[in-house]
N, C-alpha and C positions, 0 to 999 in steps of 0.2 A: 870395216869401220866400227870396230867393236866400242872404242873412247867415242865415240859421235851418241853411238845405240845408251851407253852407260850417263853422259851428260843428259839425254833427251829422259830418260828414265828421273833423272834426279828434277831435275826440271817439274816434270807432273807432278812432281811427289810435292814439291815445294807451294805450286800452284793447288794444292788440295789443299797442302795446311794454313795458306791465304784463305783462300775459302771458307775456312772454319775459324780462322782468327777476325775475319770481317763480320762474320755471321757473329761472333761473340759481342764485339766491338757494339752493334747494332743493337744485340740485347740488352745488352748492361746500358746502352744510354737510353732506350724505353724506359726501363726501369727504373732509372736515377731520377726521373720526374717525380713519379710516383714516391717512393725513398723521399726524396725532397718534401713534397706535400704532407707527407705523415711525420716528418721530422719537424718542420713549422708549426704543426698544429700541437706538438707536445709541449714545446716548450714556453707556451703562454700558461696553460696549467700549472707545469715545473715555478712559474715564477708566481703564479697566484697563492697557489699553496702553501708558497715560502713564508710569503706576506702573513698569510692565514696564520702561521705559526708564531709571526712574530706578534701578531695581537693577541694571542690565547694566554703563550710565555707571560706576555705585561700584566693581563687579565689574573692569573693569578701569580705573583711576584714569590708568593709563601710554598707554592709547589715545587719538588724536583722531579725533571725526570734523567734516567740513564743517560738519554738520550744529549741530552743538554750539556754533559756535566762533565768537565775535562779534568783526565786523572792522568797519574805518573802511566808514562806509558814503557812496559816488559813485551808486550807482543803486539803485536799489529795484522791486520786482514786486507786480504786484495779480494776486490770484485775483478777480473779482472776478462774487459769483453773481446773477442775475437773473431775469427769468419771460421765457416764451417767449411767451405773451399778457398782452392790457391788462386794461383793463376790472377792475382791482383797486386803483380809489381812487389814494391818493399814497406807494404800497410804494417802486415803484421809485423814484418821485422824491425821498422823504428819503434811500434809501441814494445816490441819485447826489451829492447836495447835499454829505452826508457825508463821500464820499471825494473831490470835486472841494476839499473844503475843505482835505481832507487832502494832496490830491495838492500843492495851492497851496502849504504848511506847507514841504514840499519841495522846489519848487523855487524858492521864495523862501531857500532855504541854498544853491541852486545843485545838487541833484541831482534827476537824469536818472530817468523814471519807466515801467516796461514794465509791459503791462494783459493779462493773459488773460481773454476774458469765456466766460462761459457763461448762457446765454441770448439770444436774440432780440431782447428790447428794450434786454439793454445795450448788444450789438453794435450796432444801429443809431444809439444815441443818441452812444455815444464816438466813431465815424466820420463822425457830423455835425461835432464837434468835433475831428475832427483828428489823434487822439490813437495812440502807439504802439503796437499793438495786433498783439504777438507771435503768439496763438494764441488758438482759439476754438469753441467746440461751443455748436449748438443742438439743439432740438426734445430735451429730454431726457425730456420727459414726466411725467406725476407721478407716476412711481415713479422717482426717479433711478436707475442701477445703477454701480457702482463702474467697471465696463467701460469705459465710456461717458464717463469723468473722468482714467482712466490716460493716456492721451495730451496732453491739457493738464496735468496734473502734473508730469508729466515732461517736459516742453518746459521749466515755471520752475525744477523740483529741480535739471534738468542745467546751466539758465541760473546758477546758485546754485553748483552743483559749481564748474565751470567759471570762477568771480570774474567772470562779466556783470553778475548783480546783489548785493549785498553783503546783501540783506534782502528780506523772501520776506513778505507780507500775505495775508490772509483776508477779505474784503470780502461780507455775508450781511444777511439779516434775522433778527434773533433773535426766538425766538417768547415773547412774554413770556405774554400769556392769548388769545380772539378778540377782545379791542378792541383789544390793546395789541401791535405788533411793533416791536424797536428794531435802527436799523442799525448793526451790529456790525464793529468793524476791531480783528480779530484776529493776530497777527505769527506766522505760522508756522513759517519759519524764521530765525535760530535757534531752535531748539525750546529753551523756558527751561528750567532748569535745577528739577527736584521737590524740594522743602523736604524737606531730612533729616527732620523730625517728621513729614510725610506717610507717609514709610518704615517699611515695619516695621525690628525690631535684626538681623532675622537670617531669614531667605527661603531656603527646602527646593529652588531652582531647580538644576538638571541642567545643565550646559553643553556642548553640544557640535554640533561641533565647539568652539568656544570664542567665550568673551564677546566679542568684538570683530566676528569675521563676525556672529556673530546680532543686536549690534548695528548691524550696517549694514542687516540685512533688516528688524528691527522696525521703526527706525524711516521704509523706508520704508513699510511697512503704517501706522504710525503717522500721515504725512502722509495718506495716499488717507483714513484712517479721518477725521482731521478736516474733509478738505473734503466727503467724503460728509455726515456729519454736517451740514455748513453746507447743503448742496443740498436734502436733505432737512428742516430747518427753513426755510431757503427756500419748498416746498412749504409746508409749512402755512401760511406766514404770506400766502401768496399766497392761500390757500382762505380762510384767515379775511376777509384784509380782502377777499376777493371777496365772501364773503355778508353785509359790513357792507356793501357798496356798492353792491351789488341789491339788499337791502333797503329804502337811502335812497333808490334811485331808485324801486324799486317805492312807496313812501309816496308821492314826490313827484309822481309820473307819478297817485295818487289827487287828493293834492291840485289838481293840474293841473285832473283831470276835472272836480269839484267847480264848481272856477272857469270852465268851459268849458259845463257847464251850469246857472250860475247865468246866464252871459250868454246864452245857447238861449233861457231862460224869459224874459229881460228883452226881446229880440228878438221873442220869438212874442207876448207880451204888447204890444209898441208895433204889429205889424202888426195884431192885431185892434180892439186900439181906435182903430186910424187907418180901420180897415173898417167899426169903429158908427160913428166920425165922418163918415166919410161916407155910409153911409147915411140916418142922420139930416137930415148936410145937404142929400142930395138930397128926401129927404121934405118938408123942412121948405119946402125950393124950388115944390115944387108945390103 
């Protein structure tokens, strides 16, 4: 009953990789709490600071900065965030799809496109393709830290200073709920400009030294604060669709079994009755 011994083999095999698919399943939704709670807590700051900016900006009307200042755009820059492992379904692959679309948009007008990535499977996938690829951090782990983003920031900010690139992108998954992540291309610099009605008429703010340096520091706090934000939604949306995708594999890896010993019993069932048939026809011989 060699087909019986070879199904029963495949069987274990399948029921180990359930095993380890539930076990993942299990982790990734610990973690998406967590992931969650540090994702809430950023983006009250991200929108504080905005505001902050846009009082400083009014505060002095006679200041410019780079930052502000919307020019003929020849080259453009992607932040562009990612996971550092797989095994999380099709995250990365819509936000690739996304921005290759976007990238296409661009240099179909004939401009030049600079990529910073963060993570491991971006970095891998835009070097298979070839593509410009200024600077780069991996392994940031699921707790991103701001530390750990200041030197790819500052590689595009100063790229930006400097008129290398004329327009500065945010490139992320946004976490909409656990089923649903969308990929998000966000324009970071220039930083747009806060609707007077979002303002309050009149802000108790202390200056000093004066609006224009604290203008230049905020906003760059302002920049780190938005990409952290994006890395840490990133994070979650990585945990979600992880524990959608060990789930589906954990069900399928059941259904699998099902089907692996429905054929077991249809197997063991044709060798015994091929063994009355022959017993019988040996009886029947004599």
């Amino acid at each position: 009953m060699a087909v019986g011994k070879e199904i029963r083999t495949k069987i274990n095999s399948v029921k180990n990789t359930q095993k380890i698919t539930r076990a993942m399943e299990m982790v990734a939704a610990s973690k998406l709490r967590k992931t969650q709670d540090r994702m809430n807590a950023a983006k009250p700051y991200a929108e504080s600071i905005r505001r902050v900016i846009g009082h400083l900006s009014q505060a002095g009307p006679d200041f410019h900065n780079p930052y502000l200042e919307t020019r003929e755009i020849k080259r453009v820059g992607y932040l562009v965030v990612t996971t550092d492992r797989g095994l999380c379904g099709s995250l990365n692959v819509n936000l690739f799809r996304a921005l290759l679309n976007d990238i296409s948009r661009w240099n179909d007008q004939g401009v030049e496109v600079d990529l910073c990535i963060l993570g491991a499977k971006g970095l891998a996938y835009f070097r298979r393709l070839k593509t410009n690829i200024v600077s780069a951090a991996t392994h940031l782990g699921d707790v991103p830290k701001v530390a750990d983003l200041v030197g790819p920031i500052a590689t595009m900010t100063g790229a930006y200073r400097e008129g290398t690139i004329d327009r500065l992108f945010l490139a992320y998954n946004d976490f909409i709920n656990t089923m649903t992540q969308r990929p998000t291309i966000d324009t970071l610099v220039p930083v747009e400009p806060v609707d007077a009605e979002e303002l309050q008429d009149h802000w108790d703010y202390i200056y000093e030294p004066d609006a224009a340096e604290l203008l230049n520091n905020v906003l760059e706090r302002y920049l780190e604060a938005q990409v952290y934000r994006g890395a840490v939604e990133n994070v979650a949306c990585e945990m979600a669709s992880k524990m959608v995708a060990m789930k589906a594999a954990t069900d399928n890896a059941g259904k699998f079994i099902d089907q692996l010993q429905l054929a077991y019993n249809k197997a063991r069932q044709a060798a015994i009755t091929q063994e009355i048939s022959e017993i019988v026809g040996g009886a029947a011989a004599v």
